[in-house]
C-alpha positions in Angstrom: 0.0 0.0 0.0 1.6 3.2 -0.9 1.6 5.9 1.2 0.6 9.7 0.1 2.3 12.6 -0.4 0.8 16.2 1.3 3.2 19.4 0.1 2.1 22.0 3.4 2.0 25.6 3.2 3.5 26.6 6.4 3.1 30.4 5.9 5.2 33.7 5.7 7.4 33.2 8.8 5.2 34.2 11.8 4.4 30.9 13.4 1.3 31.7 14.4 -0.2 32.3 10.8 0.6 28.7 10.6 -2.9 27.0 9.9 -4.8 24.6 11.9 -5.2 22.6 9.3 -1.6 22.4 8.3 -0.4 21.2 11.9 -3.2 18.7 12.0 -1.7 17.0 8.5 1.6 17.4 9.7 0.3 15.0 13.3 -0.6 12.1 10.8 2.1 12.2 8.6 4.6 9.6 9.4 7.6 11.4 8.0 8.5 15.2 7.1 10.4 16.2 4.1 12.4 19.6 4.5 13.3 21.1 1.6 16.9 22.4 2.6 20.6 20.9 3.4 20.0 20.9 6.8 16.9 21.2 9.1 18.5 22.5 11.7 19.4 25.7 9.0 16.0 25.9 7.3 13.9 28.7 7.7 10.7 27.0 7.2 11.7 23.9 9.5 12.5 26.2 12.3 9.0 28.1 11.5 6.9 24.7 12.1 8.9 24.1 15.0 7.6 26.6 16.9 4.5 26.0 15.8 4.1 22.5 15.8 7.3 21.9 18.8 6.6 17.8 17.5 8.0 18.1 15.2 11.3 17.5 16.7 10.4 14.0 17.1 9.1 13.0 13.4 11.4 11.4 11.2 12.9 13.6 8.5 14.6 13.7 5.5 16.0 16.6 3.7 15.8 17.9 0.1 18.3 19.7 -1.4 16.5 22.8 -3.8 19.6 24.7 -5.7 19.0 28.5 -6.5 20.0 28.4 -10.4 18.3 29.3 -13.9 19.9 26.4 -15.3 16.7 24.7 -16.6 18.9 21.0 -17.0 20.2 21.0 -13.3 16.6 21.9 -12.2 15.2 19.0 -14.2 17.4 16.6 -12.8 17.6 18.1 -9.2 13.5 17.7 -9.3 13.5 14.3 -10.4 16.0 13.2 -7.8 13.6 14.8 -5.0 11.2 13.1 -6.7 12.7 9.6 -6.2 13.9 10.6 -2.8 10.2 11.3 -1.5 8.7 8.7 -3.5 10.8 5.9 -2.0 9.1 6.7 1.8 5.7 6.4 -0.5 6.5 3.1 -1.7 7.3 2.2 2.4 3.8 3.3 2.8 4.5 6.1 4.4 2.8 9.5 4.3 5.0 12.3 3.7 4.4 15.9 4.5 6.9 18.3 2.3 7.0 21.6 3.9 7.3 24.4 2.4 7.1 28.5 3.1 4.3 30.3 1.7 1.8 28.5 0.0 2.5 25.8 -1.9 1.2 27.2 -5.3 3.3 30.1 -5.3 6.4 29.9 -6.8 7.6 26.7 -4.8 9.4 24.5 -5.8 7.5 21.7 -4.2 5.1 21.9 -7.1 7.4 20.2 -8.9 8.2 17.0 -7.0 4.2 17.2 -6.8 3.8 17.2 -10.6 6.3 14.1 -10.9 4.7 12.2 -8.2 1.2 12.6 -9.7 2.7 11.6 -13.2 4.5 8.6 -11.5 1.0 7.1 -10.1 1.2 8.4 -6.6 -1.4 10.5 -4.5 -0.3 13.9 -3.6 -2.3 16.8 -2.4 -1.9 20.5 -1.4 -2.5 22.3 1.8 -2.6 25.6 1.8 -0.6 28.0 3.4 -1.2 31.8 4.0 1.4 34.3 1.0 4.0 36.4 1.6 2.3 39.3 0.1 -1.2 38.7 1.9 0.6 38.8 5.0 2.9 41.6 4.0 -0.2 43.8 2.8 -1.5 43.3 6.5 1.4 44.1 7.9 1.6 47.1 5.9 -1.9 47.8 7.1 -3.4 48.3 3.1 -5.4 46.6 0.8 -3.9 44.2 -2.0 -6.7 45.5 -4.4 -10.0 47.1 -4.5 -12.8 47.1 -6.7 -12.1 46.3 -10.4 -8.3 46.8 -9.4 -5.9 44.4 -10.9 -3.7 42.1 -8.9 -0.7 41.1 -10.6 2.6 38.7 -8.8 5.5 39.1 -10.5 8.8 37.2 -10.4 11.2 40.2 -10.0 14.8 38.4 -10.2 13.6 38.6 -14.3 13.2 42.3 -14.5 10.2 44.5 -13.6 10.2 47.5 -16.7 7.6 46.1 -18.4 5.5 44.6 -15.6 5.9 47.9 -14.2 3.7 49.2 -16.8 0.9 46.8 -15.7 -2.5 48.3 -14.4 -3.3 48.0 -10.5 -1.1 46.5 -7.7 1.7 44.8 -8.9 3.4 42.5 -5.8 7.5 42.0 -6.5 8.8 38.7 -5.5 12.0 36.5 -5.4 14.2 39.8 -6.1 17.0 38.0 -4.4 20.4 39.2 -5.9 18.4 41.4 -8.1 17.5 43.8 -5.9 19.1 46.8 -6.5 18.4 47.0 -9.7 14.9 46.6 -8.9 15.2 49.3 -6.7 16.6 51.6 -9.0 13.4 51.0 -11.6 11.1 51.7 -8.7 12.6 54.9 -7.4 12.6 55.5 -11.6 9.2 54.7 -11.9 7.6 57.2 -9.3 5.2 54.9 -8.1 3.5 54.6 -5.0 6.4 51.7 -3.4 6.8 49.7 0.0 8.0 47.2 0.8 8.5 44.1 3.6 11.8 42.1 4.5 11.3 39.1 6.8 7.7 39.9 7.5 6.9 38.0 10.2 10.4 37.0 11.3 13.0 38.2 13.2 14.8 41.2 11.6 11.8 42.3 10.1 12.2 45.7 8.1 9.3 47.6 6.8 9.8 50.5 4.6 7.5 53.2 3.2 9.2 53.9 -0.3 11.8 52.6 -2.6 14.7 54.8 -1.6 14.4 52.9 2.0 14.9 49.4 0.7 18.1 48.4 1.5 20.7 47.4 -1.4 21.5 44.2 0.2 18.0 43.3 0.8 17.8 39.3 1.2 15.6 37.1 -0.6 12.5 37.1 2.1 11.6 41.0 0.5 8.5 41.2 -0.5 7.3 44.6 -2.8 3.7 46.2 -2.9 3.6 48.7 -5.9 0.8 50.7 -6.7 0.0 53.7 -9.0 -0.1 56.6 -7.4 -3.7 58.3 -7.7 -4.2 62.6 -7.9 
C-alpha cells in the first residue's frame, strides 16, 4: 500500500499564521520532508517548529533545492527529489513536504508534486497563508479594490515592463536582483513599499523605494501601486 504525499503551506514566517489545518496533517504524517541541506538551517523547518514543537520527534529527510536558472540541473535536481520522496511512499509512508508560503506560489514543491502525480502516486496540497497577503497586513493596506488588478511578479527577471501593468503589482523573489529593482522603482515614481522578513526576526518595513536596502535578502516582498491625484 503506498503511502501519500501532502506538500504543506507553512506560511510567511510568523508561526502563528501557521494554519490549523496544516499542523493537523503534519500529526498524521509519518515522516517530514524539509526542503533544505539541513533542518536545523532551514527557515521553514525552524517556522513549524515553533508551531508545531513535535516536530522534533518526526522522522525527517532533507531535500536539497539549488537556486539556479539552469533549466537541466533543475530537471534533474526535481526528479531526484522526486525519487527521494517517492521511496518513503513506496514504504507506505505519508509524507508531509513543507514548504514557506503557499505551496502554489512559486515553490518548488510543485514540482516534486507534478512528478509524483505523473509517476502514479497520490499527492495533495494544503494551503498555506502568501507572503504578500501577510505583507499587505502588515503594511496595514489593501492588495486590491474594486475592479483593481492584482498582478505577482517574479522580480529576479526584471520589472520594466510589468511595471507598466495596471493595479497592484506584488514584486517577489528579487534575491540578488534587488538593487536593480530598486533603482526602476525609485525611476518609476510609483506609490512603493515594501516588507523584508515579514513575520520573522529582523523584520524591516519601509515606506518607499529609496528605504529598501541594497543588500535586501531574498525574504523582501514589494507592494507597488499607481499613485492616484
Amino acid at each position: 500500500m503506498r503511502g501519500k504525499l501532502y506538500g504543506i503551506g507553512a506560511g510567511p514566517g510568523d508561526p502563528e499564521l501557521m494554519t490549523v489545518k496544516a499542523i493537523r496533517c503534519l500529526e498524521q504524517c509519518d515522516v517530514v520532508a524539509v526542503p533544505d541541506a539541513d533542518k536545523g538551517s532551514s527557515t521553514v523547518y525552524q517556522i513549524v517548529r515553533q508551531a508545531y514543537p513535535a516536530i522534533e520527534d518526526k522522522p525527517t529527510f532533507t531535500v536539497v533545492m539549488p537556486m539556479t536558472h539552469d533549466l537541466e540541473k533543475l530537471r534533474k535536481n526535481y526528479r531526484a527529489a522526486a525519487d527521494l520522496v517517492e521511496s518513503y511512499l513506496d514504504q507506505g509512508k505519508t509524507v508531509g513536504f513543507i514548504t514557506l508560503g503557499d505551496p502554489t506560489v512559486y515553490s518548488t514543491y510543485m514540482y516534486v508534486h507534478k512528478l509524483a502525480l505523473a509517476d502514479g502516486y497520490e499527492a495533495a496540497i494544503i494551503p498555506g497563508i502568501t507572503s504578500f497577503c501577510a505583507a499587505a497586513a502588515r503594511l496595514n493596506i489593501s492588495l486590491s479594490e474594486r475592479a483593481e488588478m492584482l498582478h505577482v511578479i517574479p522580480s529576479s527577471h526584471g520589472v520594466e515592463e510589468a511595471l507598466r501593468l495596471p493595479g497592484t503589482k506584488v514584486l517577489m523573489k528579487a534575491g540578488s536582483k534587488i538593487k536593480a529593482v530598486k533603482e526602476a522603482l525609485v525611476a518609476s515614481g510609483k506609490n512603493v513599499q515594501a516588507v523584508i522578513n515579514c513575520g520573522m526576526e529582523g523584520e524591516q518595513v519601509c515606506r518607499t523605494a529609496q528605504e529598501i536596502p541594497d543588500d535586501a535578502g531574498y525574504f523582501s516582498l514589494i507592494i507597488v501601486k499607481d499613485r492616484k491625484d
